[in-house]
C-alpha positions as CSV (number, residue, x, y, z in Angstrom):
1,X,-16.3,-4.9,-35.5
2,X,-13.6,-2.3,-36.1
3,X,-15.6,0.3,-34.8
4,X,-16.9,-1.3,-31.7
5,X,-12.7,-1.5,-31.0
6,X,-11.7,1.8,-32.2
7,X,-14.7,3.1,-29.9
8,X,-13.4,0.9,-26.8
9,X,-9.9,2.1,-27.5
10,X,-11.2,5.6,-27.4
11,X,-13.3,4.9,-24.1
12,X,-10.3,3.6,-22.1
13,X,-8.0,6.1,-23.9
14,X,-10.2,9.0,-22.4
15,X,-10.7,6.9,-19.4
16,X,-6.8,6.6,-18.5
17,X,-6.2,10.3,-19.7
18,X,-8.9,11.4,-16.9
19,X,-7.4,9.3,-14.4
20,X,-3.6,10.5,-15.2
21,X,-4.6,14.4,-14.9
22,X,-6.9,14.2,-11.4
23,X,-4.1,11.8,-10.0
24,X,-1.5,14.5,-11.1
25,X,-3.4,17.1,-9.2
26,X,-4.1,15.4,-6.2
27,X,-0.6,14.5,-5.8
28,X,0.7,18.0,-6.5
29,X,-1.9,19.5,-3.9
30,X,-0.2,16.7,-1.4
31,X,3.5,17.8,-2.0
32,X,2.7,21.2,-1.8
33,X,0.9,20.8,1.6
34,X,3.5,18.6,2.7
35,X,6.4,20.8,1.8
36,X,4.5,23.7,3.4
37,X,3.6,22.0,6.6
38,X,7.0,20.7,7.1
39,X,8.4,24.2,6.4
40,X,6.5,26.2,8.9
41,X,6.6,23.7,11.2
42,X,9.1,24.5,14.6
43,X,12.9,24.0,14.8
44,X,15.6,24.5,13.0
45,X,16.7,20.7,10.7
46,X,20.2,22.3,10.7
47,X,20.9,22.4,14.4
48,X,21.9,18.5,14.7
49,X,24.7,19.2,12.5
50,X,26.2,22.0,14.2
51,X,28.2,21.7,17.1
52,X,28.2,24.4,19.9
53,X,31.7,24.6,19.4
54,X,31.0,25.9,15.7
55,X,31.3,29.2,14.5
56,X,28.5,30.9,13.5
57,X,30.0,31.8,10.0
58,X,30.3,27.8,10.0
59,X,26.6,27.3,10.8
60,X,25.5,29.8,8.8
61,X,27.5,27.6,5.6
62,X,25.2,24.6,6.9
63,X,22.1,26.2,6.9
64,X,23.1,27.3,3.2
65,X,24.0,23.9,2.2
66,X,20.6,22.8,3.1
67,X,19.2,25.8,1.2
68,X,17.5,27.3,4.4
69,X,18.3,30.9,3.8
70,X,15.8,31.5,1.3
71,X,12.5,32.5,1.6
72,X,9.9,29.6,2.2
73,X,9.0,30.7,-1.9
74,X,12.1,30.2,-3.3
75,X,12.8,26.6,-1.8
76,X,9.5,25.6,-2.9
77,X,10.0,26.7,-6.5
78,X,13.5,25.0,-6.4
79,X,12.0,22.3,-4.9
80,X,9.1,21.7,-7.7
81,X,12.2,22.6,-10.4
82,X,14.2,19.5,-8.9
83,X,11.4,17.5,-8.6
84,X,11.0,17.8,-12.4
85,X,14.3,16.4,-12.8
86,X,14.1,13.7,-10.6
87,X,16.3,15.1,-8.0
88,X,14.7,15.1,-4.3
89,X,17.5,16.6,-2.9
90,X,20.2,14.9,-0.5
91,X,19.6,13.7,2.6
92,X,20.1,15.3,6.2
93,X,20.0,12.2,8.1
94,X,22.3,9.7,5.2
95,X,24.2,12.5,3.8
96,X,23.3,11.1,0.2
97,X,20.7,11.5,-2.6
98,X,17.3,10.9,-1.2
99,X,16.2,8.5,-4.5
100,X,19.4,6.3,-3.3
101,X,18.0,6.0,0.5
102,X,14.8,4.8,-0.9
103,X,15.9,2.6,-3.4
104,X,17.4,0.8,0.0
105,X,14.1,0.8,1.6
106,X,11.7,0.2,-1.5
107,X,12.3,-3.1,-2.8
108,X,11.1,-5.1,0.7
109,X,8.3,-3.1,1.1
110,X,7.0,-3.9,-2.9
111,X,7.8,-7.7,-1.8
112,X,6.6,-7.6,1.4
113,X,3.1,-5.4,0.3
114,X,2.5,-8.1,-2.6
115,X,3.2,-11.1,-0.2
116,X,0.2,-9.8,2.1
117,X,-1.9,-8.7,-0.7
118,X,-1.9,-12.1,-2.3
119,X,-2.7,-13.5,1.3
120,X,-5.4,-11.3,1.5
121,X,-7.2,-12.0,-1.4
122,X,-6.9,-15.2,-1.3
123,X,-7.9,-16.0,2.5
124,X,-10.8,-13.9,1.4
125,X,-12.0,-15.7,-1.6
126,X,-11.6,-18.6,0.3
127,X,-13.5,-17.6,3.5
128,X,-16.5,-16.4,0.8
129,X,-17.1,-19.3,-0.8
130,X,-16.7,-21.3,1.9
131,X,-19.9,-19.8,3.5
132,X,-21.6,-18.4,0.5
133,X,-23.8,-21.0,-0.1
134,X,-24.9,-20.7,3.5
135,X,-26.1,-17.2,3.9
136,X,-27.3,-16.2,7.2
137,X,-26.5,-20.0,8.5
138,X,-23.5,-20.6,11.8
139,X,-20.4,-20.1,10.3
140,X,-21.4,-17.0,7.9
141,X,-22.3,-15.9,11.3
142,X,-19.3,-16.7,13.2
143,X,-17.1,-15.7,10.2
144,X,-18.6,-12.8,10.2
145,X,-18.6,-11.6,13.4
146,X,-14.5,-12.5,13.5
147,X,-13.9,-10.5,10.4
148,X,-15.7,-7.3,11.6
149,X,-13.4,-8.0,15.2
150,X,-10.3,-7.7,13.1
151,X,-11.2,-5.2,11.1
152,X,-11.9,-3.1,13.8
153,X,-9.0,-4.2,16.0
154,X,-6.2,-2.0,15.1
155,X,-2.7,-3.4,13.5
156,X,-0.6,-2.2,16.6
157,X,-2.6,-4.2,18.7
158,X,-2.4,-7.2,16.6
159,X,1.5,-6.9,16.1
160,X,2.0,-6.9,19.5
161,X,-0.2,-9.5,20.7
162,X,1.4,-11.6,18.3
163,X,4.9,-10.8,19.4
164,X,3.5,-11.4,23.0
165,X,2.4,-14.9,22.0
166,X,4.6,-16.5,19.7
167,X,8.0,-14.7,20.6
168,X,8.0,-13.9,24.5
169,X,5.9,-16.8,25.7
170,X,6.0,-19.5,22.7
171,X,9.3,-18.4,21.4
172,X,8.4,-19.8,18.4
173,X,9.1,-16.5,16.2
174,X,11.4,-13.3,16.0
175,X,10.1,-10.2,17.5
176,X,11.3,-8.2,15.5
177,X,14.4,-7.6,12.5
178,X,14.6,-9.2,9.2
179,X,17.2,-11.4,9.7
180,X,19.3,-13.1,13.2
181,X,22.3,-12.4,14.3
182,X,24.4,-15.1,13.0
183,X,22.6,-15.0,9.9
184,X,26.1,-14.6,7.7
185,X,27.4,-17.9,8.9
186,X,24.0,-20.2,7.4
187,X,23.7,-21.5,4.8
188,X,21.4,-21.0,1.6
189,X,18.4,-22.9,3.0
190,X,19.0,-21.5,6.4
191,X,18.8,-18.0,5.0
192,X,15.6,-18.6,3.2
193,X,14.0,-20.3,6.6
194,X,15.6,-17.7,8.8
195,X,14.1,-14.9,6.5
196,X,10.4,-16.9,6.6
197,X,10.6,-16.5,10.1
198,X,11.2,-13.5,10.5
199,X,8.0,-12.5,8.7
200,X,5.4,-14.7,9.6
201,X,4.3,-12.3,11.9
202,X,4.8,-9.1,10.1
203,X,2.8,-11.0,7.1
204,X,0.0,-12.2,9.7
205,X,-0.7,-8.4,11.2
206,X,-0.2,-6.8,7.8
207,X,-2.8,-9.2,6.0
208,X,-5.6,-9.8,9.0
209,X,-7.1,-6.5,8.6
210,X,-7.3,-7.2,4.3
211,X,-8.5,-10.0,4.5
212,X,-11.7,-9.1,6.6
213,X,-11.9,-6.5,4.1
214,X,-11.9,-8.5,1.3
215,X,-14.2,-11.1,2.6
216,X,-16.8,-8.7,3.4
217,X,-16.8,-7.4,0.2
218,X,-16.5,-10.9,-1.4
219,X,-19.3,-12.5,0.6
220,X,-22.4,-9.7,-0.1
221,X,-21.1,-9.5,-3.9
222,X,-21.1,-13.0,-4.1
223,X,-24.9,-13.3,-2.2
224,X,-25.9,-10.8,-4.2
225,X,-24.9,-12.2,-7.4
226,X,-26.5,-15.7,-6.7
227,X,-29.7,-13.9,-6.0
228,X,-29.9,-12.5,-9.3
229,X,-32.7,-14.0,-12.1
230,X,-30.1,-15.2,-14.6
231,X,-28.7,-17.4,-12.1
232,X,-32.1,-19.1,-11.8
233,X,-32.4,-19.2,-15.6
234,X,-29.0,-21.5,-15.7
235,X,-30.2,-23.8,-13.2
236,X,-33.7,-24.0,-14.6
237,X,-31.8,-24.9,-18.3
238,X,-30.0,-27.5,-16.2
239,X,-26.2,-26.0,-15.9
240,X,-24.1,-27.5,-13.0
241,X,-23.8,-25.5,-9.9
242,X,-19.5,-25.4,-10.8
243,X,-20.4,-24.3,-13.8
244,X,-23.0,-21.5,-12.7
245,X,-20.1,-20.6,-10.0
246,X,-17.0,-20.4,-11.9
247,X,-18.3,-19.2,-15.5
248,X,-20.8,-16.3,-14.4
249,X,-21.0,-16.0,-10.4
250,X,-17.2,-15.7,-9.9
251,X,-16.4,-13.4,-12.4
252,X,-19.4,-10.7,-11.5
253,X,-18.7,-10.2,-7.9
254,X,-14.9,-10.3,-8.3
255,X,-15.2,-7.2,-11.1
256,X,-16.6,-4.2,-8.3
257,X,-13.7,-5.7,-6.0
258,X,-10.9,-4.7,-8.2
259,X,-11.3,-0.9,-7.7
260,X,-11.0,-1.6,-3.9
261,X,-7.8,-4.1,-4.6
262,X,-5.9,-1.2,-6.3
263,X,-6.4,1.5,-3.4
264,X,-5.3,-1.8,-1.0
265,X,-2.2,-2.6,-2.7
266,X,-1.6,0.9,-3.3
267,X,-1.3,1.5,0.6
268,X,0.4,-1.6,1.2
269,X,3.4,0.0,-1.3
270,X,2.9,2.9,0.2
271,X,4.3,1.6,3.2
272,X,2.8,-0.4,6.2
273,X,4.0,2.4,8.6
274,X,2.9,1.1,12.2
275,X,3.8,-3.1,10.9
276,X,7.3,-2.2,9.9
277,X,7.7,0.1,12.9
278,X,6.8,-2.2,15.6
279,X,8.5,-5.4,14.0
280,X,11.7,-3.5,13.6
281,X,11.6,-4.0,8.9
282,X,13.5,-2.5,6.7
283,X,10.8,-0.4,4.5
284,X,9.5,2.6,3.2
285,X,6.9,2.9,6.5
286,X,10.0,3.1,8.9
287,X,11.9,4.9,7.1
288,X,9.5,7.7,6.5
289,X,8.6,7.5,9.9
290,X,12.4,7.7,11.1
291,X,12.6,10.5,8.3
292,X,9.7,12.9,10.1
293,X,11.3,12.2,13.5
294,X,14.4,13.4,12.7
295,X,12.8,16.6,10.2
296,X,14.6,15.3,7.4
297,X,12.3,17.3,4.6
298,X,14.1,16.0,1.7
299,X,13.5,12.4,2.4
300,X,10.3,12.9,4.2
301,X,8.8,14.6,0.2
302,X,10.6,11.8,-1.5
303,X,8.9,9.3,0.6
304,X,5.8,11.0,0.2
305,X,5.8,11.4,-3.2
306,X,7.0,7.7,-4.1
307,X,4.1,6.6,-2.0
308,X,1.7,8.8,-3.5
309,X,3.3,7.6,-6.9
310,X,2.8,3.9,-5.9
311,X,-0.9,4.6,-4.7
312,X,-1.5,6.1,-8.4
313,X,0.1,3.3,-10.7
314,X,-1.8,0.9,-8.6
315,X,-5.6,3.1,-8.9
316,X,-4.8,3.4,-12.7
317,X,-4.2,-0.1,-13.4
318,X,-7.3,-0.8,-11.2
319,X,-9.5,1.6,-13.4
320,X,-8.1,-0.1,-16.5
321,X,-8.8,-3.8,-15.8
322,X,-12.2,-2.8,-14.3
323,X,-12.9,-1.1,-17.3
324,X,-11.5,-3.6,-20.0
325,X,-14.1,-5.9,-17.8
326,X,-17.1,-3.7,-17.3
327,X,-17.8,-2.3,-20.6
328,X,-20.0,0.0,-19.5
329,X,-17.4,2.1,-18.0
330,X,-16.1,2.5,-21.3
331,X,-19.6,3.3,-22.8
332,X,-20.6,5.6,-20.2
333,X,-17.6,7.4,-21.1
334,X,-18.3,7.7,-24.5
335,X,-21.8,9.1,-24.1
């Protein structure tokens, strides 16, 4: 026994050590081709800031500020050197630390990303079982058929026809913002309800295209699992079909899902770029998107690098729990 758990121990050790080190790389390859691209690419950052009025000995002292008379070496080795520290430089558009600007935009897009993800797994467990036990019959059909629509259908288009529906003819919802106008004078209940809102729409476009996902993948794991012999060999030693589905059909197709879940919520936190742009939210999406519009470079590489940061965690734990279910994983390697 204590060598089965100092051998499963070791697996996931060597498991999570593989994981850390090719994440590291891949996220150093994407900085680096970042910074580079951003670099090379033409304009001058600097210019916004200087008046024509300025003297050049004035706009030369702003380009210097923004360390953008060295060669394109030497800000990329200063660059990595602050990056070890944790310093992503200030910004050009905020005029303050670039970590301060997104820890502004970060927290809504964590709550916001685990609001839709929750939806999506859940609409798509539901919409599984719901039609699972009739394979091929109308509504696995019809669901079916929907799901690979909305999947296909991009988010923009969604967003919009949402905000066409419910907020210019309905007028039922906000188009856009997190909060109204007059938001300061209501009261704590108001607030919460003015903030719900707000993002029932955003929540709707950001989780459709998830939840299709998920349901897809769901409904053939799920088919495929009841279709295996051992399910047959419960109901021939006369378990209950809740029983069958709960204790060994459930837990079987859920277990390939999870490696999918973790790249999903890792690109929620990364930022739902186009949802927060169109609906007008406060997160990491707009305000990398804002950043690269206006050639900010320091926040556009902080924003890219919490993202890719986010996108990691999220992987890593996914690896983990798959393998702490699948012992194989751990096994395989082992051998």
């Amino acid at each position: 026994m204590v060598k089965e758990k100092s051998a499963g121990w070791n697996g996931i050790s060597k498991l999570l050590l593989k994981r850390v080190l090719a994440s590291l790389v891949v996220l150093f390859l994407m900085i680096t081709f970042l910074f580079f691209l951003l670099r090379i690419a033409p304009g001058d950052p600097s210019q916004k800031f200087v008046s024509p009025d300025l003297s050049p000995r004035l706009a030369a002292m702003v380009r210097q500020s923004f360390d953008l008379n060295s060669s394109l070496l030497d800000q990329y080795k200063t660059f990595i050197l602050n990056l070890s520290k944790g310093n992503f430089g200030i910004s050009y558009t905020y005029q303050v630390p670039v970590i301060e600007v997104i820890g502004q935009f970060l927290p809504f897009t964590i709550i916001f990303s685990l609001i839709c993800f929750v939806i999506q797994i859940s609409c798509g467990f539901v919409l599984a079982k719901f039609v699972v036990k009739n394979i091929n019959g109308p509504r696995d059909k019809i669901i079916s058929k929907a799901s690979l629509m909305v999947y296909a259908m991009p988010s923009f288009v969604i967003g919009v026809a949402l905000i066409l529906i419910f907020s210019v003819w309905l007028n039922i919802f906000p188009s856009s913002g997190l909060s109204s106008f007059d938001f300061s004078s209501y009261n704590f209940f108001q607030k919460i309800f003015d903030y719900v809102r707000h993002m029932v729409l955003p929540v709707i476009t950001l989780s459709f295209g998830g939840i299709a996902v998920y349901y897809k993948y769901l409904r053939d794991n799920l088919e495929e699992v009841y279709n295996k012999s051992f399910v047959e060999n419960l109901r021939a030693h006369g378990f209950e079909e809740k029983v069958i589905t709960r204790k060994h059909v459930i837990p079987n197709a859920v277990s390939p899902l999870i490696a999918v879940a973790g790249v999903e919520l890792g690109l929620l936190f990364g930022g739902a770029l186009i949802t927060e742009v169109i609906f007008a939210l406060p997160g990491m999406g707009r305000l990398t998107v804002n950043a690269i519009l206006s050639r900010d470079y320091p926040l556009v590489l902080g924003c890219t690098f919490v993202s890719g940061v986010l996108i990691i965690i999220t992987n890593l734990a996914a690896d983990l729990l798959k393998a702490k279910m699948d012992k194989r994983i751990v096994k395989g390697i082992l051998n």
